[in-house]
Backbone of each chain as nested JSON, in Angstrom:
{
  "chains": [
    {"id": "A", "residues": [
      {"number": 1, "name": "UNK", "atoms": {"N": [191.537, 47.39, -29.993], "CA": [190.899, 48.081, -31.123], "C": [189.749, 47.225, -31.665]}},
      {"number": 2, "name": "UNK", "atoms": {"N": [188.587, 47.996, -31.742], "CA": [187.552, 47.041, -32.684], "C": [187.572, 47.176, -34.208]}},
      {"number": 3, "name": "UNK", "atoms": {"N": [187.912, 46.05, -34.655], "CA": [188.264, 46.14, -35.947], "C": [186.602, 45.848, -36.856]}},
      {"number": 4, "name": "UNK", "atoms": {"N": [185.732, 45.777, -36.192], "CA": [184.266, 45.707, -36.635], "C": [183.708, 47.532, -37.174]}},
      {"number": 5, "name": "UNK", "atoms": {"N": [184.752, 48.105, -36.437], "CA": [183.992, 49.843, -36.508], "C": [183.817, 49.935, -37.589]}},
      {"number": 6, "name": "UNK", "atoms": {"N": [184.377, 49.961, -38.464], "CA": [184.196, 50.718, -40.194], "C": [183.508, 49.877, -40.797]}},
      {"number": 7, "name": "UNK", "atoms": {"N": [183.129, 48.635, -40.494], "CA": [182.334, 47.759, -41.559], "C": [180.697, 47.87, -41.288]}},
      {"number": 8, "name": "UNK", "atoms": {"N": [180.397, 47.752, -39.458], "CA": [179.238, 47.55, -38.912], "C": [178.844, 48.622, -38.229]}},
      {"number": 9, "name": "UNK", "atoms": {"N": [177.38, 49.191, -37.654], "CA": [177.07, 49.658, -37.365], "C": [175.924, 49.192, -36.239]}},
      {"number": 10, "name": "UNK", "atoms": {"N": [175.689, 49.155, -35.191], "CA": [174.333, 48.951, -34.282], "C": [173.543, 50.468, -34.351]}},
      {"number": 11, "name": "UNK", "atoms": {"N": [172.008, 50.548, -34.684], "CA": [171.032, 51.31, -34.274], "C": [170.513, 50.606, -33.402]}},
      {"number": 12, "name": "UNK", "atoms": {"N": [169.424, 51.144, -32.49], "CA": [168.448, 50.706, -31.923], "C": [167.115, 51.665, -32.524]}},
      {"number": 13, "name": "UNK", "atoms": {"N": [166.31, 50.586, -32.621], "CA": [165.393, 50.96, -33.32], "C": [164.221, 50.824, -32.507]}},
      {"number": 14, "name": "UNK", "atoms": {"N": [162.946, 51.204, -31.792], "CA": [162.137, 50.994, -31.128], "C": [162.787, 49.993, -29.899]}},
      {"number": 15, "name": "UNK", "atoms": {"N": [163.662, 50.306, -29.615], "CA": [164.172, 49.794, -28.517], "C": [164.852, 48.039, -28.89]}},
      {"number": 16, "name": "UNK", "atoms": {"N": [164.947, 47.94, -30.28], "CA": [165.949, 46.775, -30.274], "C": [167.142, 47.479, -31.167]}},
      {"number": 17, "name": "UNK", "atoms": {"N": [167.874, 46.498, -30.924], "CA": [168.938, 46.647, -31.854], "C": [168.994, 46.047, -33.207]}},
      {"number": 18, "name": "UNK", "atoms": {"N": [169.29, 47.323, -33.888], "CA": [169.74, 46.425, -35.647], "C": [171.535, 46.661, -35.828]}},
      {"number": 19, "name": "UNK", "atoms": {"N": [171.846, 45.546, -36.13], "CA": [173.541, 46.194, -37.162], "C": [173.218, 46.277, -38.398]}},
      {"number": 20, "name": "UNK", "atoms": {"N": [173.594, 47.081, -38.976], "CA": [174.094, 47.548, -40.339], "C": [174.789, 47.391, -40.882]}},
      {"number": 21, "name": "UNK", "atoms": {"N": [175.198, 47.627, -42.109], "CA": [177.037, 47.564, -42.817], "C": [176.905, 49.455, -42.886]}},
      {"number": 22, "name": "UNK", "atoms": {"N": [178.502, 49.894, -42.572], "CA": [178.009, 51.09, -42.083], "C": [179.225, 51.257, -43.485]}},
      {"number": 23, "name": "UNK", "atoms": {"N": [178.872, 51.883, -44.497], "CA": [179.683, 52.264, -45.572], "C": [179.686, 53.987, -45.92]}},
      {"number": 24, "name": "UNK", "atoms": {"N": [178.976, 54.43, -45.489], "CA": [179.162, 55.902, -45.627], "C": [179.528, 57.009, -44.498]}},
      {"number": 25, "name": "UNK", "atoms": {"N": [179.53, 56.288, -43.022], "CA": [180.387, 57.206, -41.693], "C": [179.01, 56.981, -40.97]}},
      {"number": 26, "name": "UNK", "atoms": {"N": [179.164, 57.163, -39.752], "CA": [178.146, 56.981, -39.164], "C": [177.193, 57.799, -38.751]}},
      {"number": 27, "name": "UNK", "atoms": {"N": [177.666, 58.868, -38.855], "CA": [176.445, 60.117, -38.257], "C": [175.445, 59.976, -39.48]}},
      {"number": 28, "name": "UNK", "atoms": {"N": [175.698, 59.796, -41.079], "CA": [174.661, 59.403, -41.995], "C": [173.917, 58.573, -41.418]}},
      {"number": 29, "name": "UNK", "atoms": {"N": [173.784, 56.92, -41.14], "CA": [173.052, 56.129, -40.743], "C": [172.646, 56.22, -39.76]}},
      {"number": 30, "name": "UNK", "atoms": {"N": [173.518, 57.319, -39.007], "CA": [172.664, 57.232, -37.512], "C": [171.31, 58.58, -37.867]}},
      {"number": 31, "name": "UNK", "atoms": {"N": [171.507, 58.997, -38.986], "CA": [170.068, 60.259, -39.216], "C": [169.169, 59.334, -40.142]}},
      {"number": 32, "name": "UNK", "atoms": {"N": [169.387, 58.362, -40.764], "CA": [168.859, 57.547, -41.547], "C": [168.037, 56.265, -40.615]}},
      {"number": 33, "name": "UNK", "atoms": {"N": [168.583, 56.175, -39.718], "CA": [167.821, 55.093, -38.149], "C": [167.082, 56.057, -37.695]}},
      {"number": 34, "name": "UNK", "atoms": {"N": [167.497, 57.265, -37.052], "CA": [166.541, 58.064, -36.233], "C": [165.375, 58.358, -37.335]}},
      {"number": 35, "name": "UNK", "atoms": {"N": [165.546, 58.965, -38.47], "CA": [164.181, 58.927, -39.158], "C": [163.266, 57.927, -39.007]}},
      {"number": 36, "name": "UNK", "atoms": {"N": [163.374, 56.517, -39.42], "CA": [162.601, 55.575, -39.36], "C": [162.343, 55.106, -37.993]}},
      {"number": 37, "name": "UNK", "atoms": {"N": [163.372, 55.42, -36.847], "CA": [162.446, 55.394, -35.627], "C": [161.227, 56.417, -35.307]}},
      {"number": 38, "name": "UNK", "atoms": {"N": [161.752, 57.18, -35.801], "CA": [160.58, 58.7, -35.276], "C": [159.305, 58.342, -36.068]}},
      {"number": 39, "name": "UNK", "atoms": {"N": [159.168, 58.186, -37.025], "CA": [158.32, 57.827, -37.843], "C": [157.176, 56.508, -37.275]}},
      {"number": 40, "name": "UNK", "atoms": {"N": [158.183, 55.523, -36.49], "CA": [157.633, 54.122, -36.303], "C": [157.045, 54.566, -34.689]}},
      {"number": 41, "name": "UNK", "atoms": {"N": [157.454, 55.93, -33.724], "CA": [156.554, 56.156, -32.866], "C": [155.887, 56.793, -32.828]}},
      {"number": 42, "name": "UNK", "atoms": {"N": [155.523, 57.451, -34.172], "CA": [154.501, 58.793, -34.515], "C": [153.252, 57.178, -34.903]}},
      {"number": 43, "name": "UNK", "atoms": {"N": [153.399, 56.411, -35.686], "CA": [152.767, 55.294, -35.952], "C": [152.224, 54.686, -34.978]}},
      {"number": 44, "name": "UNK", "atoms": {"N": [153.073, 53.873, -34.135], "CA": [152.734, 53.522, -32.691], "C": [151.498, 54.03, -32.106]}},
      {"number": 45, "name": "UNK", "atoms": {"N": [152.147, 55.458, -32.285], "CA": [151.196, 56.291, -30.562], "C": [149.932, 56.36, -31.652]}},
      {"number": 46, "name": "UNK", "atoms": {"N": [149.787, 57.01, -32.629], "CA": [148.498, 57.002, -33.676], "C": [147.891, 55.577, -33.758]}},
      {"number": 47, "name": "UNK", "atoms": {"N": [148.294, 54.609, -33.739], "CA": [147.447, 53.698, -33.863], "C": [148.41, 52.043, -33.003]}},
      {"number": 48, "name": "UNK", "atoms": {"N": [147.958, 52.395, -31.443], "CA": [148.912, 51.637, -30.623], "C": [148.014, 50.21, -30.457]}},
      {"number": 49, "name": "UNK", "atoms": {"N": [146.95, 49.646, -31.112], "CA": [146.544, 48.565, -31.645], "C": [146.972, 47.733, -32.244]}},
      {"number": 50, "name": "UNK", "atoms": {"N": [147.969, 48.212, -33.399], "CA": [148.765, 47.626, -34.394], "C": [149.666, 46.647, -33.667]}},
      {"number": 51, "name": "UNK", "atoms": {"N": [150.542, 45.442, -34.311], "CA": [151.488, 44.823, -33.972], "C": [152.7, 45.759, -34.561]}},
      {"number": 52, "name": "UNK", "atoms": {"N": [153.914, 45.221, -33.448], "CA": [154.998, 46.06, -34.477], "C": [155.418, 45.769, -35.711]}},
      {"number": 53, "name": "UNK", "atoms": {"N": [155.524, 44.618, -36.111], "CA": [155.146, 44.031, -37.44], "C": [154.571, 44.818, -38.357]}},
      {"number": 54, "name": "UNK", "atoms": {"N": [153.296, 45.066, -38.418], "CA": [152.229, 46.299, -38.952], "C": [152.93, 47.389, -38.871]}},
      {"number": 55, "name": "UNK", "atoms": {"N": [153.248, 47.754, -37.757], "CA": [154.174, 49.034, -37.494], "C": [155.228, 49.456, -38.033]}},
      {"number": 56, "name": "UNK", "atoms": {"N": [156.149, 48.289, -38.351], "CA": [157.248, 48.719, -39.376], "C": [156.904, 48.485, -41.216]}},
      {"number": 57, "name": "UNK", "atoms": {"N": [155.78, 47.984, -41.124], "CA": [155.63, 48.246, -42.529], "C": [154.714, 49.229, -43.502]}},
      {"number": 58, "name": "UNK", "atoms": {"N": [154.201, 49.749, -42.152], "CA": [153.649, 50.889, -42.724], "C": [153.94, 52.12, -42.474]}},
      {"number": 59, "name": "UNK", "atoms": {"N": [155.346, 52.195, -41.797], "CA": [156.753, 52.793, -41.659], "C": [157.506, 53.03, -43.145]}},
      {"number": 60, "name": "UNK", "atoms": {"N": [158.089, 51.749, -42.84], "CA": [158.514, 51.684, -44.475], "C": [157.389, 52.423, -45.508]}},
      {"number": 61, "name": "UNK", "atoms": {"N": [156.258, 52.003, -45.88], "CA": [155.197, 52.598, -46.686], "C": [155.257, 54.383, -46.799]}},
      {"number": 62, "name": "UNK", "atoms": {"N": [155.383, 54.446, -45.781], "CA": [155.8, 56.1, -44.901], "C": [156.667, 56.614, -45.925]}},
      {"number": 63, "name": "UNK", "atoms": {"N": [157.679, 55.983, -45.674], "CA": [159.199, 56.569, -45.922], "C": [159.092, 56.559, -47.407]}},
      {"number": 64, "name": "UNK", "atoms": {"N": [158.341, 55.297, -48.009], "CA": [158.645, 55.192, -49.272], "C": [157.72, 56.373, -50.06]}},
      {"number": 65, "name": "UNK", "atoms": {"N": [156.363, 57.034, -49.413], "CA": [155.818, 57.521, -49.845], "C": [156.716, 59.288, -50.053]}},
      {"number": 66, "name": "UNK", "atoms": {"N": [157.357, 59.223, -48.842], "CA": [158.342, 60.759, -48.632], "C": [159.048, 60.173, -50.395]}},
      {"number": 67, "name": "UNK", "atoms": {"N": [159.914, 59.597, -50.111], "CA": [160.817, 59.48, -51.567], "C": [159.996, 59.334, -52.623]}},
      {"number": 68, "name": "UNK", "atoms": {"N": [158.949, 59.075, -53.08], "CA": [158.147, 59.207, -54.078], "C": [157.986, 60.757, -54.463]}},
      {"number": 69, "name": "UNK", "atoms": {"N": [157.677, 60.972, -53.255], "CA": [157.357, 62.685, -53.357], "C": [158.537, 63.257, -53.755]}},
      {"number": 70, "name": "UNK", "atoms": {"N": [159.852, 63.149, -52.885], "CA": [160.578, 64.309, -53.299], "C": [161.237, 63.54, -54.667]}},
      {"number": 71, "name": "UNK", "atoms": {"N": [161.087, 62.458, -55.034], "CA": [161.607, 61.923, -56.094], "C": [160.242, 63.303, -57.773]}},
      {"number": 72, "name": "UNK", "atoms": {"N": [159.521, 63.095, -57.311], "CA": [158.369, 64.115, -58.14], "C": [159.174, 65.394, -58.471]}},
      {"number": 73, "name": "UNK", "atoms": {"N": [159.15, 65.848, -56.829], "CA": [160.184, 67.435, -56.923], "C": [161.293, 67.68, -57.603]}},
      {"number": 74, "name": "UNK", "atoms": {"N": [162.479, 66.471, -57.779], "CA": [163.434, 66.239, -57.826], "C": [163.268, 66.264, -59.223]}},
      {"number": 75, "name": "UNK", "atoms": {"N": [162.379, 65.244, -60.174], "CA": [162.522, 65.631, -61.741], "C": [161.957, 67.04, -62.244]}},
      {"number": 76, "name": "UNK", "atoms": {"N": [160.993, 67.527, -61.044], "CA": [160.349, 68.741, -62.111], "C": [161.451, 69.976, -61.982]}},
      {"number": 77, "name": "UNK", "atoms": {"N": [162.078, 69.933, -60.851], "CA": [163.43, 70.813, -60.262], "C": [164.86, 70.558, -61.558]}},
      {"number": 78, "name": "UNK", "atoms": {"N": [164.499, 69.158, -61.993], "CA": [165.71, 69.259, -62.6], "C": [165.055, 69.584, -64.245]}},
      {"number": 79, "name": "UNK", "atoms": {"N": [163.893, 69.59, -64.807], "CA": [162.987, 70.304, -66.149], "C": [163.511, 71.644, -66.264]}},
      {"number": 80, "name": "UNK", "atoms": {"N": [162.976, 72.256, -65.065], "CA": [163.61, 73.246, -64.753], "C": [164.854, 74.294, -65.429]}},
      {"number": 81, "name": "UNK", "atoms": {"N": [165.871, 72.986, -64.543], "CA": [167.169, 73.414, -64.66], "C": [167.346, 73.447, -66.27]}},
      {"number": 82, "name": "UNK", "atoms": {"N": [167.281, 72.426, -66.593], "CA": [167.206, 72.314, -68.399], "C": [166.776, 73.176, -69.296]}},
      {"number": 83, "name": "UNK", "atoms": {"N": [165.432, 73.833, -68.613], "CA": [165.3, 74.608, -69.684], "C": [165.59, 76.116, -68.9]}},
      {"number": 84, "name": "UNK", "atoms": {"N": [166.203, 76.311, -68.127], "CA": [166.889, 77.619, -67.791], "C": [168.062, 77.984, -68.773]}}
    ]},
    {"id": "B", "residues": [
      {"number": 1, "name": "UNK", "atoms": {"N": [127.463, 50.817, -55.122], "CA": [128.858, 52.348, -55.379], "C": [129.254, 52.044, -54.12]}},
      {"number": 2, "name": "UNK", "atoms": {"N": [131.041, 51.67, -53.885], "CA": [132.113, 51.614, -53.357], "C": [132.013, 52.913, -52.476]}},
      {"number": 3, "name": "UNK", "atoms": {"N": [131.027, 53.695, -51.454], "CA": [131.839, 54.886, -50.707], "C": [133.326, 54.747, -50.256]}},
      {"number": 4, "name": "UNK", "atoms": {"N": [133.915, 53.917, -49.693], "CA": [134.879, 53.646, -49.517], "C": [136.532, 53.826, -50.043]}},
      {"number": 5, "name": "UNK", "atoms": {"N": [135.673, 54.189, -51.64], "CA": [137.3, 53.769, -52.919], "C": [138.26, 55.209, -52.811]}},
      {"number": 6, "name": "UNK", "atoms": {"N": [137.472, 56.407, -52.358], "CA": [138.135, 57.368, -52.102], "C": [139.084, 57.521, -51.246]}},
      {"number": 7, "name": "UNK", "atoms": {"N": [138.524, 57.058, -49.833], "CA": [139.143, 57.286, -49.07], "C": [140.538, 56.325, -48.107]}},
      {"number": 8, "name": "UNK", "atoms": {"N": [140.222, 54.935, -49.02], "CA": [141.272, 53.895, -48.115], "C": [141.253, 53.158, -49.226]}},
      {"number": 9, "name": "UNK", "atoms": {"N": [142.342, 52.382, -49.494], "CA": [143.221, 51.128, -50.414], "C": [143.962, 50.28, -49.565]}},
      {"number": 10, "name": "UNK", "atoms": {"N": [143.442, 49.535, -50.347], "CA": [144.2, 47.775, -49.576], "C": [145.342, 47.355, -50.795]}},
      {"number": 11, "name": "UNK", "atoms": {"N": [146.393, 47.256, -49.714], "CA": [147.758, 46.721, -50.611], "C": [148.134, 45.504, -50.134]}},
      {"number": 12, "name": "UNK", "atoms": {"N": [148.869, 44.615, -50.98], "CA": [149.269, 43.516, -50.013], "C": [150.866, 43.255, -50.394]}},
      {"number": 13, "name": "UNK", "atoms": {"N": [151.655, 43.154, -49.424], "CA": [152.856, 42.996, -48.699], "C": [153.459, 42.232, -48.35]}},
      {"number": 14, "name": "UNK", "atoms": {"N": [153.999, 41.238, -48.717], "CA": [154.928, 39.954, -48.435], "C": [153.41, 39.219, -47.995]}},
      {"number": 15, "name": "UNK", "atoms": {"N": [152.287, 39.255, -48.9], "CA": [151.324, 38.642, -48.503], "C": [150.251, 38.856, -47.506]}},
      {"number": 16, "name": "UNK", "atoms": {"N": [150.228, 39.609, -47.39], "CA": [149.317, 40.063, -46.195], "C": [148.969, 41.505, -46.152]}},
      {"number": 17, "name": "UNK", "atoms": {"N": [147.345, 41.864, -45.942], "CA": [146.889, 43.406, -46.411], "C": [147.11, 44.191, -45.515]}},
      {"number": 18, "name": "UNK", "atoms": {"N": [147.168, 45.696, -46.136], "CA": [147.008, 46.993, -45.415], "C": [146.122, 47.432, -46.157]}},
      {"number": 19, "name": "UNK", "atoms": {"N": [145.622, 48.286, -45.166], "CA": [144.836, 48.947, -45.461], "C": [145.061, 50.677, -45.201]}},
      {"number": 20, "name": "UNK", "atoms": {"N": [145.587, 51.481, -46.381], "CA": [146.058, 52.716, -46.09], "C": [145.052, 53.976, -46.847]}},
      {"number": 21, "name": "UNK", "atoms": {"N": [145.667, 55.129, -46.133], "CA": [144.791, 56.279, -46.48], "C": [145.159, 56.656, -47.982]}},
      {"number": 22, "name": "UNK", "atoms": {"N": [144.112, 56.959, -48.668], "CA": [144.467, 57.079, -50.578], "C": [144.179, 58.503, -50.899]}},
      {"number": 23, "name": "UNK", "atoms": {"N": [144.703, 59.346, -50.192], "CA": [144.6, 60.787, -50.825], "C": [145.545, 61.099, -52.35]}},
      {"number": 24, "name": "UNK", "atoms": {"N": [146.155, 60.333, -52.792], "CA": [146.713, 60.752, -54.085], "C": [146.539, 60.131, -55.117]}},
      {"number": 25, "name": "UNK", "atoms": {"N": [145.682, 59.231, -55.528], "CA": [145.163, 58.176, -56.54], "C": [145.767, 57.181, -56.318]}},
      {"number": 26, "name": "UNK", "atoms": {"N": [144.968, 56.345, -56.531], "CA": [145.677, 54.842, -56.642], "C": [147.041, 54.257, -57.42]}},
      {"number": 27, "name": "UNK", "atoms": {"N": [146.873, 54.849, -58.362], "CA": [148.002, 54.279, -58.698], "C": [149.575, 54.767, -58.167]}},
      {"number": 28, "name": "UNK", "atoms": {"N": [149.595, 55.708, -57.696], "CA": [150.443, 56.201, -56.932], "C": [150.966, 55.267, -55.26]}},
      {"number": 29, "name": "UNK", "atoms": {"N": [149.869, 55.347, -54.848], "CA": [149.744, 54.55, -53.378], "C": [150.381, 52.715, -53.747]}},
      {"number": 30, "name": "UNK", "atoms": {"N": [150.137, 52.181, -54.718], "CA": [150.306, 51.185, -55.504], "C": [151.634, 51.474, -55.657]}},
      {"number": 31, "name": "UNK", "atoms": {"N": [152.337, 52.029, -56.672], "CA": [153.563, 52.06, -57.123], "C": [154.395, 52.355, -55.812]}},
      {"number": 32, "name": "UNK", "atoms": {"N": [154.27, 53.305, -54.568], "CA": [154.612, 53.559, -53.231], "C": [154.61, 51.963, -52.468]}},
      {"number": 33, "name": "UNK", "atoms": {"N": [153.691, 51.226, -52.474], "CA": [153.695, 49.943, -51.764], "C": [154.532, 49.029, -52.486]}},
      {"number": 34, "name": "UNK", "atoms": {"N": [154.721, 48.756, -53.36], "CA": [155.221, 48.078, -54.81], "C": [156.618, 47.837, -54.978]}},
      {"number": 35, "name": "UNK", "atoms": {"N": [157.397, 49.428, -54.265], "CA": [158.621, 49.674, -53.595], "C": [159.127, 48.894, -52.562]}},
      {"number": 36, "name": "UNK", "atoms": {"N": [158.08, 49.14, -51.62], "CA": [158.168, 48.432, -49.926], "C": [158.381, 46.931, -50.061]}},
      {"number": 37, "name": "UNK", "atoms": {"N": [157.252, 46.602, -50.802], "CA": [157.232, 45.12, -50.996], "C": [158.416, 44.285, -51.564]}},
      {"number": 38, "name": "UNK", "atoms": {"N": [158.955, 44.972, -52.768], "CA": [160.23, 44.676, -53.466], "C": [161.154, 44.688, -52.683]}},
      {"number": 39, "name": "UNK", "atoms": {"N": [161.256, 46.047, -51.755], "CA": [162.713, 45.722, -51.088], "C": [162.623, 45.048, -50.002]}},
      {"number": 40, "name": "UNK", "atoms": {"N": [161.087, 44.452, -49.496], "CA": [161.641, 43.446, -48.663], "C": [161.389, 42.353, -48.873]}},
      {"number": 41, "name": "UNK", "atoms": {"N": [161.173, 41.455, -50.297], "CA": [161.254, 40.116, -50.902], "C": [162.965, 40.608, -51.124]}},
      {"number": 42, "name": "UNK", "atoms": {"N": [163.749, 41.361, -51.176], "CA": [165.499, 41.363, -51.604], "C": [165.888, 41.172, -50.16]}},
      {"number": 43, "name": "UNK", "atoms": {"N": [165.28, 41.694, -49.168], "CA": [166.265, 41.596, -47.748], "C": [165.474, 40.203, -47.434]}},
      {"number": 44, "name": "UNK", "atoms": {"N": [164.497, 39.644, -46.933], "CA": [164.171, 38.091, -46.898], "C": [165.015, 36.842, -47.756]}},
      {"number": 45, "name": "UNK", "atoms": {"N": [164.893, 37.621, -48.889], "CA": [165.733, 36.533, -50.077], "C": [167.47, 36.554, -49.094]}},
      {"number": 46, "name": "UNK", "atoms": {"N": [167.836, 37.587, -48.917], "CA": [169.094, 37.904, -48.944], "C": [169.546, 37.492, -47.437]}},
      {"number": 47, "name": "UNK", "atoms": {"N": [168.244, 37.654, -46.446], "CA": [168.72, 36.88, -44.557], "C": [167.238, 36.03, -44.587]}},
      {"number": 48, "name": "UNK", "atoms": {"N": [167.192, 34.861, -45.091], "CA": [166.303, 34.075, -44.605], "C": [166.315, 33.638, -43.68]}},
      {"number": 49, "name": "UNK", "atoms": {"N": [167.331, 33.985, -42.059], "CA": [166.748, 33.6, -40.809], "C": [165.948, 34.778, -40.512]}},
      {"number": 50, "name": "UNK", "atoms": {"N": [165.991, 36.223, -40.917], "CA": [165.55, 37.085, -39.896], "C": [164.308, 36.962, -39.669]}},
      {"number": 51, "name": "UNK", "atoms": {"N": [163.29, 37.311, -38.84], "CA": [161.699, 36.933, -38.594], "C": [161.189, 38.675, -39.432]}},
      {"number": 52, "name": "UNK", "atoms": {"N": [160.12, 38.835, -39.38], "CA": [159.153, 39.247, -40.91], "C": [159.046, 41.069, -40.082]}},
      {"number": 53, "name": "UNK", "atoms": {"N": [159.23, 40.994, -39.182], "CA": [159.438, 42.595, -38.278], "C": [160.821, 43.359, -38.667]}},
      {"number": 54, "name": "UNK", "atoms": {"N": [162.105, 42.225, -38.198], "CA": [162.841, 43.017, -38.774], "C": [163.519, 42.703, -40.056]}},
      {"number": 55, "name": "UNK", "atoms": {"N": [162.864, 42.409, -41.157], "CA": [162.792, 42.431, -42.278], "C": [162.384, 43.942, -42.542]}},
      {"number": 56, "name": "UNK", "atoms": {"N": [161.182, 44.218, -41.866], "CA": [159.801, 45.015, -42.073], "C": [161.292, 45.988, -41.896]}},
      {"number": 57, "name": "UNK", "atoms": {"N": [161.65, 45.904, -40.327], "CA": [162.411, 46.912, -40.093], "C": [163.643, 47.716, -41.004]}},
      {"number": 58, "name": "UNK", "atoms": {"N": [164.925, 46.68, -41.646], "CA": [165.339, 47.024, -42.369], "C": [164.867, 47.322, -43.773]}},
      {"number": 59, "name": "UNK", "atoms": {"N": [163.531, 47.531, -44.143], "CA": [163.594, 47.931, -45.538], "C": [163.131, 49.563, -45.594]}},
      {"number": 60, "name": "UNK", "atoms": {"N": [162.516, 49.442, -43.753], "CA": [162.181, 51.045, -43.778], "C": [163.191, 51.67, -43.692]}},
      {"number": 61, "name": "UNK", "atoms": {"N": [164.641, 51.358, -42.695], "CA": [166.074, 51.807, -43.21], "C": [166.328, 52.25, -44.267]}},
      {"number": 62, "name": "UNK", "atoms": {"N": [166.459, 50.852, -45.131], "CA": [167.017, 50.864, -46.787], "C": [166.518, 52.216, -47.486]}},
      {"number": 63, "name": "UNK", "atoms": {"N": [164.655, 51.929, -47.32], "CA": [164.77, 53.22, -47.755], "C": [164.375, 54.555, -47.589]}},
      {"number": 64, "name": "UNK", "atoms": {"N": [164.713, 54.378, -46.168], "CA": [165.157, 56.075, -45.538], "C": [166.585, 56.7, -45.912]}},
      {"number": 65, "name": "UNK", "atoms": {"N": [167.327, 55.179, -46.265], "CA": [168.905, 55.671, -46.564], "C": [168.551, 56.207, -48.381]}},
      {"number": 66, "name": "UNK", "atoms": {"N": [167.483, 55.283, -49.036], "CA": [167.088, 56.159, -50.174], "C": [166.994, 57.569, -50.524]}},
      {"number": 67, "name": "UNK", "atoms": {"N": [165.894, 58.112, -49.194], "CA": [165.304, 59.277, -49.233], "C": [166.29, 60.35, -49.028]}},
      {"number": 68, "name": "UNK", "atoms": {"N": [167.47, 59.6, -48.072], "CA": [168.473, 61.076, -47.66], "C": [169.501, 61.187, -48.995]}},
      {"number": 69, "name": "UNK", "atoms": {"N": [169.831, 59.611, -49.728], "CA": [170.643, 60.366, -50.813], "C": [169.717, 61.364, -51.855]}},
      {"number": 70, "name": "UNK", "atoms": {"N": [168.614, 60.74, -52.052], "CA": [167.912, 61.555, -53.151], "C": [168.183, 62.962, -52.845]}},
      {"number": 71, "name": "UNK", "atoms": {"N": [167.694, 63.007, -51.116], "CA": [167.295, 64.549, -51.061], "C": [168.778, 65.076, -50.968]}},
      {"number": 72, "name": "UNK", "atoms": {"N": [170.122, 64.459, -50.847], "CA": [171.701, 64.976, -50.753], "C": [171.11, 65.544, -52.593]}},
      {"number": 73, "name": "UNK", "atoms": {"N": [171.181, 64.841, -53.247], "CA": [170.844, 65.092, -54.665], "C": [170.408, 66.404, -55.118]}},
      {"number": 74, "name": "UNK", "atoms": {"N": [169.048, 66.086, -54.388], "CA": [168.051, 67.597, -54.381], "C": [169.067, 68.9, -54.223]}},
      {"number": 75, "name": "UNK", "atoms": {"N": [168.823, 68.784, -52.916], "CA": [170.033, 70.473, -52.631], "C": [171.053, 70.179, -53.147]}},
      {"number": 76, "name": "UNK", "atoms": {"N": [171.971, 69.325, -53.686], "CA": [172.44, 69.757, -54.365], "C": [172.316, 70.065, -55.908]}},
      {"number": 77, "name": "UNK", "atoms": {"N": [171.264, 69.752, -56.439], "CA": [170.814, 70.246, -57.768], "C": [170.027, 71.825, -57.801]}},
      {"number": 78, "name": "UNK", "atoms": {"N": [169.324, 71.933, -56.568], "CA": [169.058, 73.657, -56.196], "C": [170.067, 74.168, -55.867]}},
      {"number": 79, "name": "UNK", "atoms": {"N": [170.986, 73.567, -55.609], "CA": [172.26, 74.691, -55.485], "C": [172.48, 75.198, -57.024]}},
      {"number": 80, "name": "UNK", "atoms": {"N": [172.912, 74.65, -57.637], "CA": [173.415, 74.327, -59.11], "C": [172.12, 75.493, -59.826]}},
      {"number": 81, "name": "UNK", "atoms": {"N": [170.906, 74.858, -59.297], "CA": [170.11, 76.077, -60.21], "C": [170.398, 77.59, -59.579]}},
      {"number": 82, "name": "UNK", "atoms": {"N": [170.237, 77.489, -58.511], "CA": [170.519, 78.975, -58.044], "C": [171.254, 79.563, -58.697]}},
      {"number": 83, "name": "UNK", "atoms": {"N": [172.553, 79.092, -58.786], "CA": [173.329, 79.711, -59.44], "C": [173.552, 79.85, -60.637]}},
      {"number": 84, "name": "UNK", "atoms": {"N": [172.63, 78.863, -61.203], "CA": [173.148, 78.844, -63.078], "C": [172.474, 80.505, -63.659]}}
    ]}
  ]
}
């Protein structure tokens, strides 16, 4: 038995591997890895000059810009609700 | 006169610039990088062996795992309105 299953997690991410602490089940983190891979080869192929270095941080930048956004949606959705 | 100020912003990132596309005002693109940067001075602070990629790498994780609770949040707060 691997007694590592419930604590850790391996993605591969652009073809390496990351572990994780896997605290919420794994099919979550495994849609939470595939996002930020998909993202980091839409980046890549758009601008395959970059180091991957560059590549994952303007990945991250990416991602953070999505949650900004729906973080926007998310308060005017909940104004909304309030004054319904 | 800056032609330039419209269309691209330079952020800097565990020290070192990007240079990204600024379609939503600056201060937005700013507060979006500001994020990135923070959460990866907490994962450096927190694995000072890892090298500065997958640093890069896990913070685009961190917060992609952001973006999916928010958006768990979301639908479920449009659920809630639908029905109220």
């Amino acid at each position: 038995m691997n007694e590592d299953r419930k604590s850790s997690l391996s993605v591969i991410i652009q073809g390496q591997e990351y572990k994780i602490i896997d605290d919420k089940g794994h099919n979550y983190l495994r849609t939470v890895a595939a996002h930020v891979d998909d993202i980091m080869n839409k980046i890549s192929q758009a601008y395959p000059q970059l180091d991957s270095k560059k590549i994952a941080v303007l990945t991250a930048i990416n991602i953070s810009d999505e949650y900004f956004q729906l973080k926007h949606e998310y308060d005017e959705l909940l104004k909304l609700f309030e004054e319904k």
